[in-house]
DRENKE-216696 format. One record per residue (C-alpha): residue in one letter; x, y, z. Coordinates in steps of 0.25 Angstrom, whole numbers, padded with zeros to 4 digits, always signed. Layout:
N
aXYZ;...
//
This chain:
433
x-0163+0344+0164;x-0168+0333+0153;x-0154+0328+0152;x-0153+0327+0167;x-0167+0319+0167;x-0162+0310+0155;x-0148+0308+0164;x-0156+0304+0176;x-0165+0293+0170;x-0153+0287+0163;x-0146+0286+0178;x-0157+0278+0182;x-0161+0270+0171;x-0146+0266+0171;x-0148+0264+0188;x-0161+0256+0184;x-0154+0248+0174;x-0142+0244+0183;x-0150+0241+0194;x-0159+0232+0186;x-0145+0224+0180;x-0141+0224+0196;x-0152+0218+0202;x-0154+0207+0188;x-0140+0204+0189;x-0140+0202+0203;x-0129+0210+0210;x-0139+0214+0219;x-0154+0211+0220;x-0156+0197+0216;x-0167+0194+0222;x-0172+0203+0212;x-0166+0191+0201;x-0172+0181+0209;x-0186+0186+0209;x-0184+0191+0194;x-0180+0177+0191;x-0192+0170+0198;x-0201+0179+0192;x-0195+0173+0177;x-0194+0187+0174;x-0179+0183+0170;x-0182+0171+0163;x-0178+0157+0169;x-0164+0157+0176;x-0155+0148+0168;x-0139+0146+0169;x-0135+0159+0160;x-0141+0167+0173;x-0130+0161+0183;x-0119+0170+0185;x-0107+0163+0190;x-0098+0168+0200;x-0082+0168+0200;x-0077+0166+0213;x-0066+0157+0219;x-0068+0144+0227;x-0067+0144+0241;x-0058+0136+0247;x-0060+0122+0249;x-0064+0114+0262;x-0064+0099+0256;x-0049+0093+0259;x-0048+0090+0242;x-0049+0105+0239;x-0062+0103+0232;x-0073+0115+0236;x-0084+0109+0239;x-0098+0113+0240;x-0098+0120+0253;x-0085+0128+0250;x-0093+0132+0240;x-0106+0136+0247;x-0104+0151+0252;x-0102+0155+0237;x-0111+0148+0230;x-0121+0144+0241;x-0133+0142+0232;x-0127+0133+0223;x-0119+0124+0235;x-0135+0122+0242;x-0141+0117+0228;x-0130+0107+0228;x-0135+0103+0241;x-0149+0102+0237;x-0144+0088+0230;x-0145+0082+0243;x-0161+0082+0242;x-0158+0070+0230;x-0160+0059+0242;x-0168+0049+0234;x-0161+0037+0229;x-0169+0029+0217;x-0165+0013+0218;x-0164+0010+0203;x-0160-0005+0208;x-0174-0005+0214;x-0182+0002+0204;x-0174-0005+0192;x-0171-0020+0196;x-0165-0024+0184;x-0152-0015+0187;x-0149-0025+0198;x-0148-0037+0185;x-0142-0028+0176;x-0131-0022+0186;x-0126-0038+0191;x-0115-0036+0197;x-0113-0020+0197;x-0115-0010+0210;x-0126-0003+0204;x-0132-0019+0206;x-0131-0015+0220;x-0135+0000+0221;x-0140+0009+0211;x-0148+0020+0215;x-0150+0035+0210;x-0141+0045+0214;x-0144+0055+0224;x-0135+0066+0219;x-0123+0075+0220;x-0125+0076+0237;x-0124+0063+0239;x-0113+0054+0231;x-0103+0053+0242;x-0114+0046+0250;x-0120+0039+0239;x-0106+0034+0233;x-0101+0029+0248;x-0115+0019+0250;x-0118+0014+0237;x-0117-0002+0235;x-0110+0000+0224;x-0096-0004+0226;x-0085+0007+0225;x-0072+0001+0228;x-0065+0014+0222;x-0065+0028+0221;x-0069+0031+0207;x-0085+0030+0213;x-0082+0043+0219;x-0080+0049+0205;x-0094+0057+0205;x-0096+0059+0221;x-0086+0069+0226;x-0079+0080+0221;x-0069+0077+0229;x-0066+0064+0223;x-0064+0072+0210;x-0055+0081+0218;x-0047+0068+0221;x-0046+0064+0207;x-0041+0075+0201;x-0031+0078+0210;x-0025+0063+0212;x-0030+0057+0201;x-0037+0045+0194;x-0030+0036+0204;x-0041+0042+0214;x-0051+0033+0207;x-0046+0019+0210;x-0045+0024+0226;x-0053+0017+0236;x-0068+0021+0236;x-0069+0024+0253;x-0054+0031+0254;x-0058+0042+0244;x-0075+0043+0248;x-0068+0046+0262;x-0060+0059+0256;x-0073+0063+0249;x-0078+0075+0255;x-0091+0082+0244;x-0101+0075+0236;x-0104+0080+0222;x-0101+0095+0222;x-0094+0107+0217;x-0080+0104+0214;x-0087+0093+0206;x-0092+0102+0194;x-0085+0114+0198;x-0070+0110+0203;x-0066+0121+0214;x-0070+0131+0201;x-0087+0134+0207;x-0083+0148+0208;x-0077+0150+0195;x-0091+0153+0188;x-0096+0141+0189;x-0086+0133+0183;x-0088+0118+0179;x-0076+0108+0181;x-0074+0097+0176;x-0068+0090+0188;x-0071+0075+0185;x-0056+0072+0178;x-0062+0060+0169;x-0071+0069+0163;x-0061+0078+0157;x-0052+0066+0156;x-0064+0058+0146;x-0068+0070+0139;x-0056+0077+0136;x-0058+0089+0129;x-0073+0086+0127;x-0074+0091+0140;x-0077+0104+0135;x-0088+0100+0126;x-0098+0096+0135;x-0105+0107+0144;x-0097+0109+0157;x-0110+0109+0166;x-0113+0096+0160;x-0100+0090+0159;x-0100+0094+0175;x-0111+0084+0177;x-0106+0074+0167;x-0095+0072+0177;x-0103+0062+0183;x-0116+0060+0178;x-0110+0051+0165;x-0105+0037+0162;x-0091+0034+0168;x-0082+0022+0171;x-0071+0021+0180;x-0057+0017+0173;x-0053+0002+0173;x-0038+0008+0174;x-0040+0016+0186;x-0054+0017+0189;x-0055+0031+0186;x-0069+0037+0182;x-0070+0039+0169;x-0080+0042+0156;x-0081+0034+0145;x-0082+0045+0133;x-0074+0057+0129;x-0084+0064+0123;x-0100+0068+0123;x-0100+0058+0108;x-0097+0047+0116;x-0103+0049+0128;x-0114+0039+0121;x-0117+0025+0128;x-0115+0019+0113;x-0098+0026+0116;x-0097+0025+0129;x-0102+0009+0127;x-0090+0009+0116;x-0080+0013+0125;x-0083+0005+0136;x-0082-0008+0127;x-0068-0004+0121;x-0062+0002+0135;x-0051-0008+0137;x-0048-0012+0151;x-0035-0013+0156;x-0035-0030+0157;x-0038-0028+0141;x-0051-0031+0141;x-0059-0022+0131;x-0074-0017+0137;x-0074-0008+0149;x-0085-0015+0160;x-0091-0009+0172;x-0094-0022+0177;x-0094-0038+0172;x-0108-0043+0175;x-0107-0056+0183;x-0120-0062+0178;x-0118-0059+0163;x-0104-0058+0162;x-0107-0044+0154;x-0096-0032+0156;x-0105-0023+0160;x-0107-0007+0159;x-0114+0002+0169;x-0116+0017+0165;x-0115+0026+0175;x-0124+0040+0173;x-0122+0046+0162;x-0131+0058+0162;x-0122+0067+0155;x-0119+0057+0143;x-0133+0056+0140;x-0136+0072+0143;x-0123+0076+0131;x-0130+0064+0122;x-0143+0071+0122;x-0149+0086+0116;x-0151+0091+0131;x-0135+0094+0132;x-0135+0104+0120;x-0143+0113+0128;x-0141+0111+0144;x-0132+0105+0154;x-0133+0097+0165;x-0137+0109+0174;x-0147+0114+0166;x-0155+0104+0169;x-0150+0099+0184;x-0145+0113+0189;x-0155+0122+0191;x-0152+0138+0187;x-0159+0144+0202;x-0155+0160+0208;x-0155+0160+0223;x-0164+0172+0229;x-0152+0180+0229;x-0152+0180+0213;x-0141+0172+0211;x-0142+0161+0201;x-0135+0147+0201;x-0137+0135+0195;x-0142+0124+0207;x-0133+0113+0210;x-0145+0104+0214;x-0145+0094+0203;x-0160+0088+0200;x-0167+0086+0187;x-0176+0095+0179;x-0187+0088+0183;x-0186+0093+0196;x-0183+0108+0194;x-0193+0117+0186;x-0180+0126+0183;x-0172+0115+0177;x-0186+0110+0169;x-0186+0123+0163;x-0173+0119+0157;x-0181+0106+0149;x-0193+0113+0146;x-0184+0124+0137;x-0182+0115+0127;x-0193+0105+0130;x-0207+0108+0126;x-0213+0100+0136;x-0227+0103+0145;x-0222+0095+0157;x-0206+0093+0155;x-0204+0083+0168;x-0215+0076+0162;x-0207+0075+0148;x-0194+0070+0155;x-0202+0061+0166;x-0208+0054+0152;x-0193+0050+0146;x-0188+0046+0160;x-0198+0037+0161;x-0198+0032+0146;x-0182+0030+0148;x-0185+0025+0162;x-0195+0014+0155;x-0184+0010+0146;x-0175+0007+0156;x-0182-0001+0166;x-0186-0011+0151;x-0173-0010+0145;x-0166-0014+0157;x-0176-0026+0163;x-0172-0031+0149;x-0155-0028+0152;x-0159-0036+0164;x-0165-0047+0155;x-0154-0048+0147;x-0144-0049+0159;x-0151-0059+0164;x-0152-0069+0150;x-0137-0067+0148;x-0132-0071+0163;x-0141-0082+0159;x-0132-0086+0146;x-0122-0084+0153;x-0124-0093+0163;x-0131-0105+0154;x-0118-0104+0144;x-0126-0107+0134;x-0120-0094+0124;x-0106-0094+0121;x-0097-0082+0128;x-0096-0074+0114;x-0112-0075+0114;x-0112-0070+0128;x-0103-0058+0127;x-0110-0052+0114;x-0122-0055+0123;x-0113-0047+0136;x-0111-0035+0127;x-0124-0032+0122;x-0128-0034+0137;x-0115-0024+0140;x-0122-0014+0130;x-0136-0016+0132;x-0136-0012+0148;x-0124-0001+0145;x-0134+0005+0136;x-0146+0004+0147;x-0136+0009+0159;x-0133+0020+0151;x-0149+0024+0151;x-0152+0020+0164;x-0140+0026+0171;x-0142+0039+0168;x-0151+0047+0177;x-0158+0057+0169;x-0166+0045+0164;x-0169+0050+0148;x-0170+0065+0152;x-0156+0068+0146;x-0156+0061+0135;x-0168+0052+0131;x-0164+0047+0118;x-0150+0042+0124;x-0158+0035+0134;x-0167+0026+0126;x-0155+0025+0115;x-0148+0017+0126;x-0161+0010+0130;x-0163+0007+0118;x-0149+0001+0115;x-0149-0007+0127;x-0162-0014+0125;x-0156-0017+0109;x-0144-0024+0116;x-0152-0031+0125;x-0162-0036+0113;x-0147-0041+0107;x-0141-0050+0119;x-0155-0055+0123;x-0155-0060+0108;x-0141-0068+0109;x-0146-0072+0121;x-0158-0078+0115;
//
């Protein structure tokens, strides 16, 4: 009888046990998960709780074969409505407006024309098709549309050079899965690199920079567009010379394909200065800081959420820590901070502060040379060495300005190039003088 007994409790402690892993590991009862979660009896959620699925793609309604976000939206209907959720980013800051010197220092460049904050992922067709800024080619649609990427990598680099309106017509999806994920979504969450002048630059280094991040640095970086054939491209090879001091290097001995040594965005019509203009490069200044030995970009921009039915994903709606307690969470980890929007608020506005005084005095600058240039009262050797240091001094500020995380990524990068433009503007205003 006492064995018996003995027998019974083992059954159902084993029953109790295997219920108890069940219900936690949620093939049935996730509510139970959801509410356990809540309640932070299970601690934060975090990305090691995502458990990936390994399904196959549906087959694809968009005429290019790409699947797109609704195909999509049956199998993974939580993730497809945060991507949505972008759409809520309606505002659009003027930096032209609150920044009046760009208009000086951008003479004769679009962003003279039209420079305004980007809205975000659910709206670069439409914001690519109405911006002033002149797009006589293809190549602007590089970041909009996966479907562009779809083009490229099925015809070409040739697809770069093609009239702007001809290809925007064929393009059916803004930002979206094949982008980061190829046709692969089901395959556990796999990242691809779709973006063929990112494998092209980085070679094998692909593989040394975190795929999440890397997904994201598709885009958000510092590019060029080929003088040869116009293709985008990137203007390192690896994260060691993803700095501005490199990046400046390689522009300045690209040679062109009339034999003139200095890659240029643009020739400034007042100054006569070849002239750079940076684009974004968050990811550049992410790698070059500490935070990249720790996170990724989602960690801090793709919030870790469960839905009520306990399954747990990582959110596709993009915003700053700032605005989502979870992702602030990620921060205050390593940040012993009382008030950690408060912390970051205070750099943005110191870097913020910066700019606005190291760029009135770019603007300064611009304005003295045109003026020697106009008396000729200096010889042309004196105005180029003047030219270059006016070249170096707003490629370093640009590099600052541009890039969107203002600071918050990687302070000491952002005063190092605020710092080094303002020295090169102390220089030419010095020949000047």
């Amino acid at each position: 009888m006492e064995k018996r007994n003995q027998l019974l409790k083992f059954i159902v402690t084993v029953a109790i046990i295997a219920a108890a892993v069940l219900l936690l590991g949620g093939f049935f009862g996730g509510d139970l998960m959801y509410h356990l979660k809540n309640r932070g009896e299970l601690g934060p959620l975090s990305r090691e709780d995502i458990v990936y699925q390994n399904m196959s793609a549906p087959n694809p309604t968009s005429a290019d074969g790409t699947v797109n976000a609704n195909d999509w939206s049956n199998l993974y209907p939580e993730i497809v409505a945060t991507m949505g959720a972008n759409t809520r980013n309606r505002y659009v800051l003027d930096y032209l407006e609150q920044d009046p010197y760009l208009v000086n220092i951008y003479e004769g460049f679009g962003f003279a024309k039209e420079y305004g904050s980007a809205r975000g992922h659910e709206y670069t067709l439409e914001d690519v098709a109405k911006t002033q800024r002149p797009h006589a080619m293809a190549n602007c649609l590089t970041c909009k549309t996966p479907n562009f990427t779809k083009l490229v990598n099925d015809q070409g680099v040739g697809v770069y050079s093609m009239p702007f309106d001809e290809v925007l017509a064929k393009m059916e999806e803004d930002i979206s899965c094949y982008t980061c994920h190829g046709n692969e979504a089901g395959a556990e969450g796999k990242i691809v690199i779709t973006h063929s002048y990112v494998n092209k630059a980085l070679g094998e280094n692909v593989e040394t920079i975190d795929a999440a991040t890397l997904s994201c640095g598709q885009c958000h970086i510092e590019y060029y567009f080929t003088p040869a054939d116009k293709e985008t491209m990137m203007p390192y090879s690896s994260i060691d010379s993803m700095t501005p001091e490199a990046i400046l290097e390689y522009y300045d001995t690209m040679v062109l394909p009339d034999g003139t040594v200095g890659y240029a965005d643009w020739v400034q019509p007042s100054t006569g200065t070849r002239m750079l203009k940076a684009q974004h490069p968050e990811t550049e200044t992410f790698l070059l800081g500490k935070h990249a030995s720790l996170l990724n970009c989602a960690d801090c921009h793709m919030a870790v959420e469960m839905s009520e039915n306990g399954k747990v994903y990582h959110s596709h709606e993009l915003v700053s820590p700032l605005e989502n307690e979870t992702l602030l969470s990620t921060c205050t980890a390593c940040h012993d901070e009382p008030d950690m929007t408060a912390f970051v608020r205070r750099i943005q506005e110191r870097v913020t502060a910066r700019e606005t005084e190291v760029g009135n005095n770019l603007s300064t600058l611009k304005d003295k040379l045109t003026e020697a240039v106009t008396s000729n009262k200096l010889s042309e050797k004196k105005l180029d060495e003047i030219r270059k240091l006016h070249r170096e001094a707003q490629w370093f500020f640009d590099f600052c300005y541009v890039e969107n995380a203002e600071g918050a990524h990687n302070s000491n990068l952002a005063f190092r190039c605020l710092d080094t433009a303002q020295t090169k503007i102390d220089e030419a205003l010095a020949l000047l003088s």
